[in-house]
C-alpha positions as a Python dict, from the first residue, in 0.01 Angstrom:
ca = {
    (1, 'X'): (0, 0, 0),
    (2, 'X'): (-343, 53, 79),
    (3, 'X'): (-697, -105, 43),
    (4, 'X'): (-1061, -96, 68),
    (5, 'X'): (-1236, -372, 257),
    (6, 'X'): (-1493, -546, 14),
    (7, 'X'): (-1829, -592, 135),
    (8, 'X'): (-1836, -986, 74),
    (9, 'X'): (-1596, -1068, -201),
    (10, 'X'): (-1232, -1185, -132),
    (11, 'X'): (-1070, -877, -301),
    (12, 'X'): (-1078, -533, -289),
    (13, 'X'): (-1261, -256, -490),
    (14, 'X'): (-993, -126, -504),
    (15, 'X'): (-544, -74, -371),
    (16, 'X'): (-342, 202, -354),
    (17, 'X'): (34, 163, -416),
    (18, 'X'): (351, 333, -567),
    (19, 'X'): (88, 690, -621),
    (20, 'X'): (-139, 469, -860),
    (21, 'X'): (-491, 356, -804),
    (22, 'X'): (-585, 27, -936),
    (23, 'X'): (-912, -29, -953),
    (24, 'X'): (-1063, -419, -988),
    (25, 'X'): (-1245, -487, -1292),
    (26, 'X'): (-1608, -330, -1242),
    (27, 'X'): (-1935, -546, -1368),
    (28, 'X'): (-2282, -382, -1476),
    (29, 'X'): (-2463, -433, -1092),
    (30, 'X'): (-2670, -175, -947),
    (31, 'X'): (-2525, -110, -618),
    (32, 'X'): (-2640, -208, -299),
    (33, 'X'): (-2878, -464, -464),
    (34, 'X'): (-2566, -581, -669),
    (35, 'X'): (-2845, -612, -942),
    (36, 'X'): (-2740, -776, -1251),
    (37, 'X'): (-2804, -607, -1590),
    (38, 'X'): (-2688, -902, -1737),
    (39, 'X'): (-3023, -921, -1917),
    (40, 'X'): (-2947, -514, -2011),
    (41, 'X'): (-2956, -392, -2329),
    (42, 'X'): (-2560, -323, -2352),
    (43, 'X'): (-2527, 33, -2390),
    (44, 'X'): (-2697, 27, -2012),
    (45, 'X'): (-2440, -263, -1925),
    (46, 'X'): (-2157, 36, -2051),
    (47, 'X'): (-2344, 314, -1865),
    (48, 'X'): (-2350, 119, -1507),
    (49, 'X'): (-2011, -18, -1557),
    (50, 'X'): (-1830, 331, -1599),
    (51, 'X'): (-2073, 458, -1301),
    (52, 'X'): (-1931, 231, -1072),
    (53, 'X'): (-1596, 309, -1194),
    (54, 'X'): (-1634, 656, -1099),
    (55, 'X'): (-1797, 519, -737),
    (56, 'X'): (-1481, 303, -675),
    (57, 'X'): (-1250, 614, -788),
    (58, 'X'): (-1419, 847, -517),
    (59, 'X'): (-1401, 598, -282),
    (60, 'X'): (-1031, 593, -340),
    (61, 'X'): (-1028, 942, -306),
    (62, 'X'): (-1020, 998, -683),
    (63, 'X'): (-1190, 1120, -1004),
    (64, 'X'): (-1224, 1052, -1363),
    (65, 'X'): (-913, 1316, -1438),
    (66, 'X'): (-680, 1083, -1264),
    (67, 'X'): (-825, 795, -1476),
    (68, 'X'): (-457, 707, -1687),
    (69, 'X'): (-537, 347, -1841),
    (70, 'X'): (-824, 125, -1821),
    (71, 'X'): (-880, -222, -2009),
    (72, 'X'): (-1222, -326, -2133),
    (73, 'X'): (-1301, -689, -2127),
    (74, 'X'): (-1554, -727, -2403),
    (75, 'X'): (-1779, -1083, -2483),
    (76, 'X'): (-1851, -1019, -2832),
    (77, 'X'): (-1592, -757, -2983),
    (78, 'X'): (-1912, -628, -3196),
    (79, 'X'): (-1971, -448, -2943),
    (80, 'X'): (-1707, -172, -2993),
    (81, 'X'): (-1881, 63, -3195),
    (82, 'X'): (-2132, 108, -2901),
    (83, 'X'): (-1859, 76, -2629),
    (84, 'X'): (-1657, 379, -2791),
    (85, 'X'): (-1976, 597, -2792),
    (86, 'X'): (-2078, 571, -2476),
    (87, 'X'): (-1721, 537, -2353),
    (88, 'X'): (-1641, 858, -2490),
    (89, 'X'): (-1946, 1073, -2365),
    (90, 'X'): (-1841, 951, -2033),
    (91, 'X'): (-1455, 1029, -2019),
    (92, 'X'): (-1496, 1354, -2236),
    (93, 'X'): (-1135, 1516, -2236),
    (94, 'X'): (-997, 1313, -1987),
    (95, 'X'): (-891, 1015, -2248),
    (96, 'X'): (-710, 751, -2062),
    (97, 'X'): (-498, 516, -2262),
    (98, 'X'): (-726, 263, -2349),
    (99, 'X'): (-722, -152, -2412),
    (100, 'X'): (-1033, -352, -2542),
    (101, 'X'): (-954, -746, -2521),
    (102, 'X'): (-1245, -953, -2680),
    (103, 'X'): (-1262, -1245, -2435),
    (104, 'X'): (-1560, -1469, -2473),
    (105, 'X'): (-1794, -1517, -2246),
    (106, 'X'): (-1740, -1316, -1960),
    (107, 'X'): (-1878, -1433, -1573),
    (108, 'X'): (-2269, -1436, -1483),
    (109, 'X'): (-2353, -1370, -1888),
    (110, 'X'): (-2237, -966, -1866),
    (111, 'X'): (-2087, -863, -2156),
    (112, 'X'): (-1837, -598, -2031),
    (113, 'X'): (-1602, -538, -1731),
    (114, 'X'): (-1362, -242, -1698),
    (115, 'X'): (-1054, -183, -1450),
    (116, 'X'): (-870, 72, -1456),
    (117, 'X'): (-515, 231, -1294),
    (118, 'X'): (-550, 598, -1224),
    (119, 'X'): (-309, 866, -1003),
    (120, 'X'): (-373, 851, -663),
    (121, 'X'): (-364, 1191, -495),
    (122, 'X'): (-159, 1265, -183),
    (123, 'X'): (-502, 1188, 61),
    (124, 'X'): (-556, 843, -131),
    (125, 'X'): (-208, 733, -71),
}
């Protein structure tokens, strides 16, 4: 099994094991600045989650075609209708199996997070 190194936090962006990619749950921060769009309208809180999604997945060596399941933690399961929209812009034809779970409030007032498990290709693992 592999890893990537996290800047500060005490887990990784992502691990590689067994040919799979799991990638942790992704927030709606702005890299670099790790600039919360708490405060967001939520399609942007969709839009910057699923972009750094794909950031993790290249830095795993990866794509959105290897993308096989992801969850969707959701605050306010309202929010579906706008989550599928966007959600499906972004993945196209590539449709990974999907869960939404509506949780509650979710950390630091964001109302999504997404992981997700895609195939790791024989350079990522």
């Amino acid at each position: 099994m592999t890893s990537q190194p996290a800047d500060g936090p005490h887990y990784s962006p992502f691990t590689v094991g067994g040919g799979l990619i799991f990638v942790s749950g992704q927030l709606p921060l702005k890299p670099g600045r790790d600039t919360s769009l708490a405060d967001a309208p939520f399609k942007e809180q969709v839009e910057q989650t699923l972009h750094n999604l794909k950031s993790v997945l290249r830095d795993a060596g990866a794509d959105l075609t290897q993308v096989i399941k992801t969850t969707v933690y959701l605050s306010d399961i309202a929010d579906w209708d706008e989550l599928d929209e966007v959600y499906g812009e972004f993945f196209g034809v590539t449709r990974p199996s999907r869960s939404v779970v509506p949780t509650g409030p979710l950390h630091f007032g964001f109302r999504i997070e997404i992981e997700a498990v895609a195939l790791a290709t024989t350079d990522a693992a």
